[in-house]
gemmi code that builds the backbone of each chain (N, CA, C; Angstrom):
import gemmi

chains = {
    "A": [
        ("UNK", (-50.229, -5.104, -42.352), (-50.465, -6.170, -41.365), (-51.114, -5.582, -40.109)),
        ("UNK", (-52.002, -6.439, -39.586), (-53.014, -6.110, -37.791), (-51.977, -6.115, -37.240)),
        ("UNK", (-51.983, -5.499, -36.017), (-50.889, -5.586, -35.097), (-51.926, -5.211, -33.928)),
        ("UNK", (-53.133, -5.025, -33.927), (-54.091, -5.114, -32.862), (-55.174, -6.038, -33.167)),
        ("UNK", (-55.647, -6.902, -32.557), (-57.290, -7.465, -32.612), (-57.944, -7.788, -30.707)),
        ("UNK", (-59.161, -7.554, -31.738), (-59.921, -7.733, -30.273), (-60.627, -9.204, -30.246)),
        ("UNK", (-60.053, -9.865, -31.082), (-60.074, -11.626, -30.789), (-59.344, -12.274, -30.404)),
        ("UNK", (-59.460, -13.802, -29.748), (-58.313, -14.624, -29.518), (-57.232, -14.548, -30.186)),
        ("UNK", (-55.870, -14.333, -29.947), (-54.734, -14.439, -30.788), (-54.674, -16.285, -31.415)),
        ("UNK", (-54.813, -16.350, -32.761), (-54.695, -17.473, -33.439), (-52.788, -17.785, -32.958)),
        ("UNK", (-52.017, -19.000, -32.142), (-50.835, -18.711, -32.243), (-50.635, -20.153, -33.285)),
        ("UNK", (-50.997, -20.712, -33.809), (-50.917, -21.824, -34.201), (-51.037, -21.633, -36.078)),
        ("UNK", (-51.703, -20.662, -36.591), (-51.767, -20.029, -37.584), (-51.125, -18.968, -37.698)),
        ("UNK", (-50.771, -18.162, -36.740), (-49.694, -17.475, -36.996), (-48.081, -17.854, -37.067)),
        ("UNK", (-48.148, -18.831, -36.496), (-46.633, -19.708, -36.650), (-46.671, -20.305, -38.065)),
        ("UNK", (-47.887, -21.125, -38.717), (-47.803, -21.578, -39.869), (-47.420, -20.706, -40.895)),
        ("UNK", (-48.239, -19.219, -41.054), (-48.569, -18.314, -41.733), (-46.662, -17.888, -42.346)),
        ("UNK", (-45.628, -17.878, -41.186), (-44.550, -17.449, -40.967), (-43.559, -18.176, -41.557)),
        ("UNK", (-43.766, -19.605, -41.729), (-42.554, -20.430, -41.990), (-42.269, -20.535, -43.353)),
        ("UNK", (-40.782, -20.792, -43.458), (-40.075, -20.574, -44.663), (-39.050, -21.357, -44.757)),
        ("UNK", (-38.938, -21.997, -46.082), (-37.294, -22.391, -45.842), (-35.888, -22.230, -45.945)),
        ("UNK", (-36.359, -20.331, -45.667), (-34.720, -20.016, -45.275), (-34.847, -19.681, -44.177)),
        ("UNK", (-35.624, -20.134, -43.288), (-35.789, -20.098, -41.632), (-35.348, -21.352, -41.423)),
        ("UNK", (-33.878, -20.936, -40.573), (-33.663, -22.149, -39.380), (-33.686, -21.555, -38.008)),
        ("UNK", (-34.492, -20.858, -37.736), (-34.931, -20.518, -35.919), (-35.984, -19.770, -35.850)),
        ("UNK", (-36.774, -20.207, -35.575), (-37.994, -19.639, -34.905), (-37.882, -19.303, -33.494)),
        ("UNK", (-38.195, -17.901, -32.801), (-38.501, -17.920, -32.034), (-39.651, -17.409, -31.796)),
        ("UNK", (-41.032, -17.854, -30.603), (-42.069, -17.671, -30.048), (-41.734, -16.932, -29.033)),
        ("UNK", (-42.419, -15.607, -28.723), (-42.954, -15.114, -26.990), (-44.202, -14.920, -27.041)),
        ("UNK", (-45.260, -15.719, -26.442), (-46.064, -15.511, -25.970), (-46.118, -14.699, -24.648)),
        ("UNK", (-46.988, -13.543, -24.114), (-47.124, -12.695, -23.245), (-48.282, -12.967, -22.616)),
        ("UNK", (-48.410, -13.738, -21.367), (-50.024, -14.226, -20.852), (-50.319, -13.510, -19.733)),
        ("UNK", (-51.814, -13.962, -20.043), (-52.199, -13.227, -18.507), (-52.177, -14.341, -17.151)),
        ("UNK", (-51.258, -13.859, -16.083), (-51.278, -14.455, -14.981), (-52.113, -14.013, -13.621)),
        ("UNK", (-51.787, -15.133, -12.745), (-52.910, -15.150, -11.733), (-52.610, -14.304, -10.845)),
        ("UNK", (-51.762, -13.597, -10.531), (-51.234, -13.060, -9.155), (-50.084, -11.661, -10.267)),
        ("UNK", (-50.161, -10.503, -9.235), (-49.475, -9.493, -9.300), (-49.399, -8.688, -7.876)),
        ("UNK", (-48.644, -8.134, -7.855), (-48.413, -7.186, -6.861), (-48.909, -7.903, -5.123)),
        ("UNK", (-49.524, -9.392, -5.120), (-49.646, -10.132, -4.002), (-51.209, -10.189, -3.923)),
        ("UNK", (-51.789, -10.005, -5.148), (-53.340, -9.662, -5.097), (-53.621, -10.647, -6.530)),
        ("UNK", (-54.915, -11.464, -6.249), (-54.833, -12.004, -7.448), (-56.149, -11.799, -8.157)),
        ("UNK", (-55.544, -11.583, -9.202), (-56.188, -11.121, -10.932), (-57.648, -11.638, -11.172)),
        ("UNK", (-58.502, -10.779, -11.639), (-59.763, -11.510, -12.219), (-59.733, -11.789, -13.387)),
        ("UNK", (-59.445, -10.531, -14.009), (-59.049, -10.272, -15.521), (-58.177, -8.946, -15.583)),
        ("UNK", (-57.948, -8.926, -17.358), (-57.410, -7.686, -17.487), (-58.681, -7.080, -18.420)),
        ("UNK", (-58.390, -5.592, -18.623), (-58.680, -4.927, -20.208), (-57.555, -4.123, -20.992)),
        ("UNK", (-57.453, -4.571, -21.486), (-55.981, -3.601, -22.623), (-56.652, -2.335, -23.592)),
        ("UNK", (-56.828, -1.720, -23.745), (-56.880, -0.173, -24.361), (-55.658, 0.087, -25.394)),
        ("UNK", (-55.962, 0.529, -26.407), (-54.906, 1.143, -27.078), (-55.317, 2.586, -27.869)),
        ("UNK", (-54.624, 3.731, -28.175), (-54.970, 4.297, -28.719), (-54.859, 4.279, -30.288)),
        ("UNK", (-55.756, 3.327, -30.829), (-55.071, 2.566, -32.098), (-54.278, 3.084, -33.291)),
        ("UNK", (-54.676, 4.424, -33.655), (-53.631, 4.667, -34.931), (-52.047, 4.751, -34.482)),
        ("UNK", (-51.578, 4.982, -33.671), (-50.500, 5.519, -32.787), (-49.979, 4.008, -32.586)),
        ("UNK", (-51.052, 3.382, -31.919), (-50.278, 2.086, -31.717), (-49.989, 1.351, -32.561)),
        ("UNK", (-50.905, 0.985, -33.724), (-51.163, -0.187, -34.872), (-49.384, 0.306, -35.721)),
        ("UNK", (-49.346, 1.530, -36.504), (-48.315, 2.825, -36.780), (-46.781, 2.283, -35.943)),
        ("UNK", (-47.236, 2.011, -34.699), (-45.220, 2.158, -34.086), (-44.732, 0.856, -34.034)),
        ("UNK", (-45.922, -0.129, -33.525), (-45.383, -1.904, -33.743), (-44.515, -2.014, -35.258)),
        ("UNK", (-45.318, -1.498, -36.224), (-45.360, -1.845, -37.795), (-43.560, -1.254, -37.987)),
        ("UNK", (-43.595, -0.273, -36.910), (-42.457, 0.547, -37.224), (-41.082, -0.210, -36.859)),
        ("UNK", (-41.400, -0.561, -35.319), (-40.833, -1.763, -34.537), (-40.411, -2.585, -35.214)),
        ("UNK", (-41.448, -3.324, -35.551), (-41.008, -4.766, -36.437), (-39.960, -4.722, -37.979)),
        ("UNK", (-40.693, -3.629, -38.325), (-40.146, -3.034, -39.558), (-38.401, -2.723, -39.021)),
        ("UNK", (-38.269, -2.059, -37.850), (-36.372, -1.597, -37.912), (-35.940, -3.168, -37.593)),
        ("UNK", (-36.803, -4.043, -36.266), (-36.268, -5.272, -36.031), (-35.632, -6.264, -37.213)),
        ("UNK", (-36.559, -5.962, -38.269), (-36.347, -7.268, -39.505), (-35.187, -6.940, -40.123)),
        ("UNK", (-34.831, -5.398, -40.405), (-33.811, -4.629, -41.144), (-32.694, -4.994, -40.617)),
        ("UNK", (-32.635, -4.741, -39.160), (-31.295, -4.857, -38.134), (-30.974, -5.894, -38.409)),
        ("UNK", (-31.665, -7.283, -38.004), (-31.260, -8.498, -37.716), (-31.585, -9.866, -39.084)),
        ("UNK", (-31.791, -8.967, -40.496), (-32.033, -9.384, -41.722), (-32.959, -11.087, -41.658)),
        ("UNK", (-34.171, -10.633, -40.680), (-35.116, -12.031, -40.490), (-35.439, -11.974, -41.971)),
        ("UNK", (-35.926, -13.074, -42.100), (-36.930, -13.459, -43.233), (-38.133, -13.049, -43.263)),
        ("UNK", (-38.752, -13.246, -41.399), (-40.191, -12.551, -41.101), (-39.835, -12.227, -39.904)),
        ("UNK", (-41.102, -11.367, -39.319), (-41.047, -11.005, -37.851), (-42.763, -10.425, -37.990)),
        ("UNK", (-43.109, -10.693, -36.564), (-44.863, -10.699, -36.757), (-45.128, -9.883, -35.142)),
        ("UNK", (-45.834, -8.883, -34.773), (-46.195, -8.954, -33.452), (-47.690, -8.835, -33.437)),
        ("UNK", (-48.752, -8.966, -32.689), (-49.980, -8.757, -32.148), (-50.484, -7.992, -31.215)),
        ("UNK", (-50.696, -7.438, -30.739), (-51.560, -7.370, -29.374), (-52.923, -7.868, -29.099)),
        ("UNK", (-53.631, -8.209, -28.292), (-54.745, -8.170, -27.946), (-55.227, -7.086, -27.311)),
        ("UNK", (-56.303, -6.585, -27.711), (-57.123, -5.593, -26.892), (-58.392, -6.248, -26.479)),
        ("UNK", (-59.059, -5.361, -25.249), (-60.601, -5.692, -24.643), (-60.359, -6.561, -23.568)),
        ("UNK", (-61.431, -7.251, -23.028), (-61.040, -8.177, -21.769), (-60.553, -9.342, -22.061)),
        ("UNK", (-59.574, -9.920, -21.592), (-58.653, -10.767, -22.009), (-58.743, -11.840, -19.876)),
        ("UNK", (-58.931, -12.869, -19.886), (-59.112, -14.045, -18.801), (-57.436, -14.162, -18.465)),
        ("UNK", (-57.583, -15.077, -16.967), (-56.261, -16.068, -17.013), (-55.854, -16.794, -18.037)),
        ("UNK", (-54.521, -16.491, -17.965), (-53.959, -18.004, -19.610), (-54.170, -17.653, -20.538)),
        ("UNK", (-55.198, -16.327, -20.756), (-55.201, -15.492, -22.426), (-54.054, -15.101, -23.183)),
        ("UNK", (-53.616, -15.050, -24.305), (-52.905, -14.903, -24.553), (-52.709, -13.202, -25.005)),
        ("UNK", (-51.698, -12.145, -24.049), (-52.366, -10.843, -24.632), (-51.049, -10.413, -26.017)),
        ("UNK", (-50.523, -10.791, -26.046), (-49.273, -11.044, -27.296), (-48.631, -11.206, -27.586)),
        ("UNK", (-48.314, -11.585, -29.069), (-47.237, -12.655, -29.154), (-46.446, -12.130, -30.329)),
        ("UNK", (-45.092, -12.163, -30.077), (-43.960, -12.120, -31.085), (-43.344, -13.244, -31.863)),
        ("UNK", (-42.957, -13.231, -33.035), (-42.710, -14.435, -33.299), (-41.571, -13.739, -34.767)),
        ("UNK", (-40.262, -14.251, -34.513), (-39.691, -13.706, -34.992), (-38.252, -14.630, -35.835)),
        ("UNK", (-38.331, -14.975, -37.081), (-37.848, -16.173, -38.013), (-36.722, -15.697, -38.824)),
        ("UNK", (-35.237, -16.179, -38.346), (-34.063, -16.142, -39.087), (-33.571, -16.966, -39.522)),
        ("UNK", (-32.109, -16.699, -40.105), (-31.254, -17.876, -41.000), (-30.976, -18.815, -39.612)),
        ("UNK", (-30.691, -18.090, -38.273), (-30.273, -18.462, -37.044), (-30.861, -18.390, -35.922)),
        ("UNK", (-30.733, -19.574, -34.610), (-31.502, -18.939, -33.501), (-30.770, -17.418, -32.603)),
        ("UNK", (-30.077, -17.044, -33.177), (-29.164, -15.614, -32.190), (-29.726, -14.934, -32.707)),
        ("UNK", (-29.850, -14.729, -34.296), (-30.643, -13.029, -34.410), (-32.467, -13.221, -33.984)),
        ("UNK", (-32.802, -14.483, -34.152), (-34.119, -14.705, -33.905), (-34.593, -14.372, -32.397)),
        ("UNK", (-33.885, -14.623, -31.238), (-33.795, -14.681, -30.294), (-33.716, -13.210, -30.142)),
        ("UNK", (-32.590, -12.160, -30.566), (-31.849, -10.676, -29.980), (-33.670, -9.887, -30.385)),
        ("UNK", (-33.591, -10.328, -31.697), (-34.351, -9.675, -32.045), (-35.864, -9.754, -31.958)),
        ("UNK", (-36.123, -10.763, -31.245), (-37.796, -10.659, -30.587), (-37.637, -10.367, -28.967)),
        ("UNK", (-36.833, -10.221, -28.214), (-36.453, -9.408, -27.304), (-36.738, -7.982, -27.254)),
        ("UNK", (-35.764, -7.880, -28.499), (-35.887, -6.320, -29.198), (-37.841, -5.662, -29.211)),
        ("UNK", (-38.317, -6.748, -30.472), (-39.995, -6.105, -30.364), (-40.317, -5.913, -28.735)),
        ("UNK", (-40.761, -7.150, -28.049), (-41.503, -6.974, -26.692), (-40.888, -5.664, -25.977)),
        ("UNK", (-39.798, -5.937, -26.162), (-38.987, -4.750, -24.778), (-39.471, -3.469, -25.529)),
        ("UNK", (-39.625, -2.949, -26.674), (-39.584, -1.576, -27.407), (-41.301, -1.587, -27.203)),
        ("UNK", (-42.038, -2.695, -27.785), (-43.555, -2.458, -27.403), (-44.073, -1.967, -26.090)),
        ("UNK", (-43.672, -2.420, -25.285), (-44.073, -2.714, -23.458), (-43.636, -1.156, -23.383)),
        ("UNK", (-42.680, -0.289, -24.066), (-42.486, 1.407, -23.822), (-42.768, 2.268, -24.407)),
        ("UNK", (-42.756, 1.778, -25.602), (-43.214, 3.101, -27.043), (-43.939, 3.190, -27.326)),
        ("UNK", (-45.759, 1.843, -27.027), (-46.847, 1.415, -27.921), (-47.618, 2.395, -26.761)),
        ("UNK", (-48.897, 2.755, -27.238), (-49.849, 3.378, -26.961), (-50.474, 2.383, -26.250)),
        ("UNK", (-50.420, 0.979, -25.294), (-51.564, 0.440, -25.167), (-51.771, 0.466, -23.812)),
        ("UNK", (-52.673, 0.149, -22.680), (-53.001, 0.229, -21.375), (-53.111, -0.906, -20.618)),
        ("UNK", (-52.866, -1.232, -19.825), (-53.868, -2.243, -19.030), (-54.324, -1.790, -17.873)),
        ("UNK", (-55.536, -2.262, -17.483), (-56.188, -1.843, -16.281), (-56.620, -3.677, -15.732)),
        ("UNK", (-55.739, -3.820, -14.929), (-56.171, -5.069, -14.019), (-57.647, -4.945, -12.826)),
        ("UNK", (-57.761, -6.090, -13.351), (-58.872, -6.086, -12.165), (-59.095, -7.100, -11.016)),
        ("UNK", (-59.121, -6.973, -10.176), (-58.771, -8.044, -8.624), (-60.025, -8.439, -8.419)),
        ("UNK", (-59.631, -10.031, -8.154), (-60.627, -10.559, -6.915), (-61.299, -9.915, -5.900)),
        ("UNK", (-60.080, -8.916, -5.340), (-61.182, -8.196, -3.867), (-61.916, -7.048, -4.828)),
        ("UNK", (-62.413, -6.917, -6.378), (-62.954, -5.928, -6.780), (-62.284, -4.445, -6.703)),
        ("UNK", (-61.306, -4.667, -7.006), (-60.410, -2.972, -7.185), (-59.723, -3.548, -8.544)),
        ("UNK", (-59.692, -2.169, -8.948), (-59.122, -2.369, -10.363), (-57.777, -0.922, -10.318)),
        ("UNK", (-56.691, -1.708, -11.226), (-55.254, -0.958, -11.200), (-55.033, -0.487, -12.774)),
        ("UNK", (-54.971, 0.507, -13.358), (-53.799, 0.652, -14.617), (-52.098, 0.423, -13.899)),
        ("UNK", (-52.322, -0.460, -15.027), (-50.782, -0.849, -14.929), (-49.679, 0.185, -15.144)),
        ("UNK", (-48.273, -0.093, -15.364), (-47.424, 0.937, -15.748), (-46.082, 0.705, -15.769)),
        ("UNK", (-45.599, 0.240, -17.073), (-44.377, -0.459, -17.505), (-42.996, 0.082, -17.018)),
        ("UNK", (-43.373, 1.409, -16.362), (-42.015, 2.098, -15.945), (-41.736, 1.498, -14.834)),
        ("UNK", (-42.358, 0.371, -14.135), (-42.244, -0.121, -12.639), (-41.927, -2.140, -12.972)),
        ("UNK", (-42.023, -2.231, -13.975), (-42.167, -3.454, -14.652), (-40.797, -4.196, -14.011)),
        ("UNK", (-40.714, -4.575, -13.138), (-39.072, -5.754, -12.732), (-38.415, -6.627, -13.942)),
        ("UNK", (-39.785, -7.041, -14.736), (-39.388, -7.999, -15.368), (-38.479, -7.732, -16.831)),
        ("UNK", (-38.962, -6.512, -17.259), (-38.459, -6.331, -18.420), (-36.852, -5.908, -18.321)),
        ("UNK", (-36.250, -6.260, -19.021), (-34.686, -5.705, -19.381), (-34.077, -4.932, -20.291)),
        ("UNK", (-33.487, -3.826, -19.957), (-33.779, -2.619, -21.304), (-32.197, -2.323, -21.098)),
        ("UNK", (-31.651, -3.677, -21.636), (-30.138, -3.343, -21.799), (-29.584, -3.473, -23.215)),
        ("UNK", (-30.168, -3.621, -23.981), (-29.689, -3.957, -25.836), (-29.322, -2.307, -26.268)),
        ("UNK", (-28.538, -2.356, -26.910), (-28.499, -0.850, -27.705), (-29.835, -1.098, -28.757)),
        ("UNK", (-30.297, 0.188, -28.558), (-31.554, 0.526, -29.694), (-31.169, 1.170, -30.347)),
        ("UNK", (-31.666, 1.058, -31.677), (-31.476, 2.211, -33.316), (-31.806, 3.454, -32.962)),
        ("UNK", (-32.716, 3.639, -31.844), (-33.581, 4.906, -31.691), (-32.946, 5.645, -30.766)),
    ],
    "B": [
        ("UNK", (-60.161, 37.528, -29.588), (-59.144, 36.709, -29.704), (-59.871, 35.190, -30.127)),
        ("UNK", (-59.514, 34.944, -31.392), (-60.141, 33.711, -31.896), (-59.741, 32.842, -30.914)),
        ("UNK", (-61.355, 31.902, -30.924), (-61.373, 30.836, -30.243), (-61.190, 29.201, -31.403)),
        ("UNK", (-60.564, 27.983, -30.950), (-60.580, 27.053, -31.549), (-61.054, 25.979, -30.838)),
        ("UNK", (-61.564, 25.420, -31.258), (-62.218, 23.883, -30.747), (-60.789, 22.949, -30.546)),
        ("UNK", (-60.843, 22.239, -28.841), (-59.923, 21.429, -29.095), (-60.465, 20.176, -28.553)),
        ("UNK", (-60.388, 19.105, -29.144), (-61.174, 18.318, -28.497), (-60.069, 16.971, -27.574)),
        ("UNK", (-60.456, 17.002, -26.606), (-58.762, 15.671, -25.648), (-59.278, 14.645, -25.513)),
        ("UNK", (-58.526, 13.861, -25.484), (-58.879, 12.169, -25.071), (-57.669, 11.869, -24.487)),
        ("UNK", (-58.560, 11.388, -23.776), (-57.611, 10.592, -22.400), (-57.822, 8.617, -22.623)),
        ("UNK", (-56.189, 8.073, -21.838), (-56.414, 6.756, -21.759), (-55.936, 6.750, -20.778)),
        ("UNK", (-55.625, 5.431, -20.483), (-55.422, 4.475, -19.150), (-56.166, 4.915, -17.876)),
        ("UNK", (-55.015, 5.453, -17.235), (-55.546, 6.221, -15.745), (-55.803, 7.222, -15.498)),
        ("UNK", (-55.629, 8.214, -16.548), (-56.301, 9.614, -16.345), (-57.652, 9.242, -16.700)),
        ("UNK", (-58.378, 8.238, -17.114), (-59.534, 7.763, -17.348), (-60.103, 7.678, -16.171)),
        ("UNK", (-59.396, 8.154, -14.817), (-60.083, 7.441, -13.226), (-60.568, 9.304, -13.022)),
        ("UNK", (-59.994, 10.430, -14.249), (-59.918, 12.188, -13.476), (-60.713, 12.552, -14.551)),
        ("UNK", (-60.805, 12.407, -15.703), (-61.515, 12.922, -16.732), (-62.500, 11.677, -17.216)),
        ("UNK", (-63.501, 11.994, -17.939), (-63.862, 10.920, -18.741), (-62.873, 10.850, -20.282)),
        ("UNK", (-64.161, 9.772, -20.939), (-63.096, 9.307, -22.220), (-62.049, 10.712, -23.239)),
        ("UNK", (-63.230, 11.739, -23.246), (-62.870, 12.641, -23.861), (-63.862, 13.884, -23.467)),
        ("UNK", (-62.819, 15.331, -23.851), (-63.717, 16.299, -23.182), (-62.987, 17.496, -24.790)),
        ("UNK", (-64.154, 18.436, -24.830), (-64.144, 19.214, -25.751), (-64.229, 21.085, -25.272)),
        ("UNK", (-63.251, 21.522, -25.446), (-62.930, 22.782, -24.718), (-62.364, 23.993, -25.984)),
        ("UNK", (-63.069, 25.067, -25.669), (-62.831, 25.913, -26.705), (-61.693, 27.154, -26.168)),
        ("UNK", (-60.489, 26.844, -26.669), (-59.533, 27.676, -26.312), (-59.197, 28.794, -27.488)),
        ("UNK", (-58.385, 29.307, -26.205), (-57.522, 30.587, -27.878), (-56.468, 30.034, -28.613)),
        ("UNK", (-56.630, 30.752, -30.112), (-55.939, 30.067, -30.876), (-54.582, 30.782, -30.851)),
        ("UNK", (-53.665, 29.921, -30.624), (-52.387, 30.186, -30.425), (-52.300, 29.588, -29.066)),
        ("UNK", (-52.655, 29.058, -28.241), (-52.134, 28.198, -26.764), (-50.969, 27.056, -27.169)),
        ("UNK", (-50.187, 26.841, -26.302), (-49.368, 26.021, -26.198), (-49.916, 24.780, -25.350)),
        ("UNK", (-49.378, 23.819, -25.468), (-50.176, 22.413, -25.676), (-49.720, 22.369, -23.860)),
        ("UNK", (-48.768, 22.702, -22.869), (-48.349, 23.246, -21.922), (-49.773, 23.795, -20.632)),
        ("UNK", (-49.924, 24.308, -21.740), (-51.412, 25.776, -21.328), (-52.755, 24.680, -21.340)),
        ("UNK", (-52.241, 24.228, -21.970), (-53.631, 23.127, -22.116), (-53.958, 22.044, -20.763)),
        ("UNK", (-52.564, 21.613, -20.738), (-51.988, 20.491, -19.520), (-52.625, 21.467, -18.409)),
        ("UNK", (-52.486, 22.810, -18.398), (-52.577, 23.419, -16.944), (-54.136, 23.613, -16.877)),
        ("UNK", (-55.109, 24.158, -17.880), (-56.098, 24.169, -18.156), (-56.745, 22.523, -17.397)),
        ("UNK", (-56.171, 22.034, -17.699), (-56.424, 20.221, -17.393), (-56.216, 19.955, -16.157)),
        ("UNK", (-55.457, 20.886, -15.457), (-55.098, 20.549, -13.760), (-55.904, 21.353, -13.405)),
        ("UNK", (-56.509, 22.596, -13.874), (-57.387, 23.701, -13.025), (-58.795, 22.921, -12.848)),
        ("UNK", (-58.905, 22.005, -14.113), (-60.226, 21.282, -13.904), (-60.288, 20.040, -13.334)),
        ("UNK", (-58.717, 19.521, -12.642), (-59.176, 18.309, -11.659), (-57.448, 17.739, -11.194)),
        ("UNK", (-57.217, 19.155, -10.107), (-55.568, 19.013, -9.458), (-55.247, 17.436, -9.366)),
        ("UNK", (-56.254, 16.490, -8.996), (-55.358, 15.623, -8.614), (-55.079, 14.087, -9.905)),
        ("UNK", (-55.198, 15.104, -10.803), (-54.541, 14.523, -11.939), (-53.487, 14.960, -12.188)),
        ("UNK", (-52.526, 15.867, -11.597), (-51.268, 16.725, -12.141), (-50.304, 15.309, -11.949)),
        ("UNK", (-49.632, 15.102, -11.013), (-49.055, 13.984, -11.346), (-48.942, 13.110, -12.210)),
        ("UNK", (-49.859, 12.387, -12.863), (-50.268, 11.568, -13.795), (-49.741, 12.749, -15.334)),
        ("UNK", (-50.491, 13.628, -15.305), (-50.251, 14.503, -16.409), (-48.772, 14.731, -16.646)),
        ("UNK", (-47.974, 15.227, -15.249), (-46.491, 15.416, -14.967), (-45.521, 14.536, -16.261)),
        ("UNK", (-46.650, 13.087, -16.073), (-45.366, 12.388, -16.866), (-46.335, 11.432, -18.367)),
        ("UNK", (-47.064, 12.456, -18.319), (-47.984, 12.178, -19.655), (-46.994, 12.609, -20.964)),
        ("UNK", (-47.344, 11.800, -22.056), (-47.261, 12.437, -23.705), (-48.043, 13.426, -23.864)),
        ("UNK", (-48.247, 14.100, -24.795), (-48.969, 14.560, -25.702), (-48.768, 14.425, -27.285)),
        ("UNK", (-49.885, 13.855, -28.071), (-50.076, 13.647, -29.049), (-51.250, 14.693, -30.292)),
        ("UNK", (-50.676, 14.433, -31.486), (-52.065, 15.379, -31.920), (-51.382, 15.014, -33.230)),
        ("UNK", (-52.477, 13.720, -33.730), (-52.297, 13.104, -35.627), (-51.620, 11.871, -35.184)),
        ("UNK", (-51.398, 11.104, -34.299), (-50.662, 9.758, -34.221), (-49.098, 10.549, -33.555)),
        ("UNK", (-48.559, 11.414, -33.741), (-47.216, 12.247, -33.888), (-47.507, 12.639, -32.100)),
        ("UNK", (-46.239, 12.569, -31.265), (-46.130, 13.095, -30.071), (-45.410, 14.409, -30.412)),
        ("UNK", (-46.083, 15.332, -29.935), (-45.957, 17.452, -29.297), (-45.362, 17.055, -28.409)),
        ("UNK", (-44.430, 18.239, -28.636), (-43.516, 18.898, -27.108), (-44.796, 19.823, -26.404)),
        ("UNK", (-44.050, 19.939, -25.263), (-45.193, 20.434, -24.204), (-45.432, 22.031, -24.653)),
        ("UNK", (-43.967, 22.983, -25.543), (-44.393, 23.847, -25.867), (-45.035, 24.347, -27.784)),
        ("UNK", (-45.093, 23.542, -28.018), (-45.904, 22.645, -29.253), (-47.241, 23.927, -29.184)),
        ("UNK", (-47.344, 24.901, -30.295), (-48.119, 25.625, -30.620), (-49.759, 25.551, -31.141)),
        ("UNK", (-50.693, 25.381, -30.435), (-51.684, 24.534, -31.595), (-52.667, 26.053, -32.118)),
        ("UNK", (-52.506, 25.705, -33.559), (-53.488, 27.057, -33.868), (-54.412, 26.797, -35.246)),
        ("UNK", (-55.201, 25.433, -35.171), (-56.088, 25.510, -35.712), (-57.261, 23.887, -34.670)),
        ("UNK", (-58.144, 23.726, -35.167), (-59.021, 22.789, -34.727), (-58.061, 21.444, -34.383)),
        ("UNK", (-58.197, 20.788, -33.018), (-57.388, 19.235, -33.508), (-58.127, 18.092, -32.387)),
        ("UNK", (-57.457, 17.256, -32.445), (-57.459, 16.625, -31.178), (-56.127, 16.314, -30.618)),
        ("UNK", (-56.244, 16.406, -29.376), (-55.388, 16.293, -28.347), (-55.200, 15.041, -27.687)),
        ("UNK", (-54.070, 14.128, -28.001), (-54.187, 12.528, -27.131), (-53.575, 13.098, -25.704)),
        ("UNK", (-53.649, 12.427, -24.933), (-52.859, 12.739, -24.025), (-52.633, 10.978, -23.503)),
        ("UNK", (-51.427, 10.635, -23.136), (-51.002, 9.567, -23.189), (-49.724, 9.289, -21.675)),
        ("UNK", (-51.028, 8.565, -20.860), (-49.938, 8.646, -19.763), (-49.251, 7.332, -20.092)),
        ("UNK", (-48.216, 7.150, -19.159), (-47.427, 5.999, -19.337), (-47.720, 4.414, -19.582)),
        ("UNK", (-47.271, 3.689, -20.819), (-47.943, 2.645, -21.475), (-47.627, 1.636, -20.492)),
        ("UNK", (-48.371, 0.672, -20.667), (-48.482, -0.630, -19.764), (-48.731, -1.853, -20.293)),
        ("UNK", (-48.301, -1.762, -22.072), (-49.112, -3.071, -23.028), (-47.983, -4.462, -22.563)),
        ("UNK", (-48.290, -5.359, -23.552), (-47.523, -6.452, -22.927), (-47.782, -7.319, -22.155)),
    ],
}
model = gemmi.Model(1)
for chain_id, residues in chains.items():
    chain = gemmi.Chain(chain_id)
    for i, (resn, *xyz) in enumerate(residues, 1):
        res = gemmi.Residue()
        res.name, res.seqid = resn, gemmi.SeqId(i, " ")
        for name, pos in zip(("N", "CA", "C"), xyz):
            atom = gemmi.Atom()
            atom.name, atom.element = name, gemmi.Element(name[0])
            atom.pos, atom.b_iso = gemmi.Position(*pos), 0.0
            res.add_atom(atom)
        chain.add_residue(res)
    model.add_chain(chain)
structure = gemmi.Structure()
structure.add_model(model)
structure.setup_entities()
């Protein structure tokens, strides 16, 4: 399975692609690009990955996620290249008997991707300065679950 | 003292100190360490960034004293930001 493209993320075919009927919970995270960071607002991004490394640890990711939490499926993406406002840069989508393991466990992908994956972002501002990002400063993420690793 | 081709690639923000990739012929037997310092002699104010870099070589992350003694490439992988 891709776990990188440098096209629009299809999320509407990838939800179809997924469903089953020993899925009763789906859960979706979409990961977008927003207008404002750090009090400066966004033109675009570009995402970079170093692809064998990256494509290799998602697969790996998803692969312990499905084992742990015995989904039926579990799917992640990234987007790479320049990606707009409201783009979608990736999405997890992760289908159990229940919404609790569906839920723990697409938590699980994003939070383990956003630290272990090879990929970059370099934002770029309105006033024309451009930033690499850097997940070790990230507020948003929460890295309280016990991991396998 | 045999020399080996090593060839590095850089991402994210060491992309602002090096370009994409640079190709340097060292001795064979350097530690991947020796390399990092080799990498600060050619542009100090990347040490920081490097400080808390990976190193990679085959998809697989090297320890910093990680032996290299034949031809490879060298990732060097500062801190990810995907998501």
């Amino acid at each position: 399975m891709e776990h990188l493209t440098n096209k629009p993320i299809d999320l509407i075919a990838a939800i179809e692609s997924l469903r089953s009927p020993l899925t009763g919970g789906m859960v979706i995270f979409s990961g977008e690009v927003r207008l404002s960071n750090k009090d400066k607002e966004v033109d675009y991004l570009e995402y970079e990955a170093y692809e064998p490394m990256a494509q290799k640890k998602i697969s790996e990711i998803v692969a312990e996620a499905k084992e742990r939490w015995k989904l039926n499926n579990a799917y992640c993406i990234h987007r790479l290249g320049r990606l707009e406002i409201s783009d979608c840069a990736i999405v997890v989508i992760t289908c159990g008997v229940h919404r609790a393991e569906a839920y723990d466990a697409n938590r699980y992908i994003i939070d383990r991707v956003k630290y272990e994956v090879p990929i970059w972002k370099n934002e770029h501002f309105t006033d024309g300065t451009n930033e690499w990002g850097n997940n070790s400063d990230c507020k948003c993420a929460v890295h309280t679950h016990e991991h396998a690793h | 003292m045999e020399q080996i081709d090593i060839i590095i690639r850089f991402f994210g923000g060491l992309k602002t100190f090096y370009s994409d990739s640079i190709s340097l012929q060292l001795t064979k037997g350097i530690s991947v360490n020796e390399v990092v310092g080799k990498l600060v002699e050619m542009n100090s104010a990347a040490q920081e960034m490097l400080d808390i870099s990976q190193l990679a070589i085959d998809s697989t992350i090297v320890a910093k004293d990680f032996i290299i003694t034949e031809k490879c490439e060298l990732i060097v992988l500062p801190p990810f930001s995907g998501g």
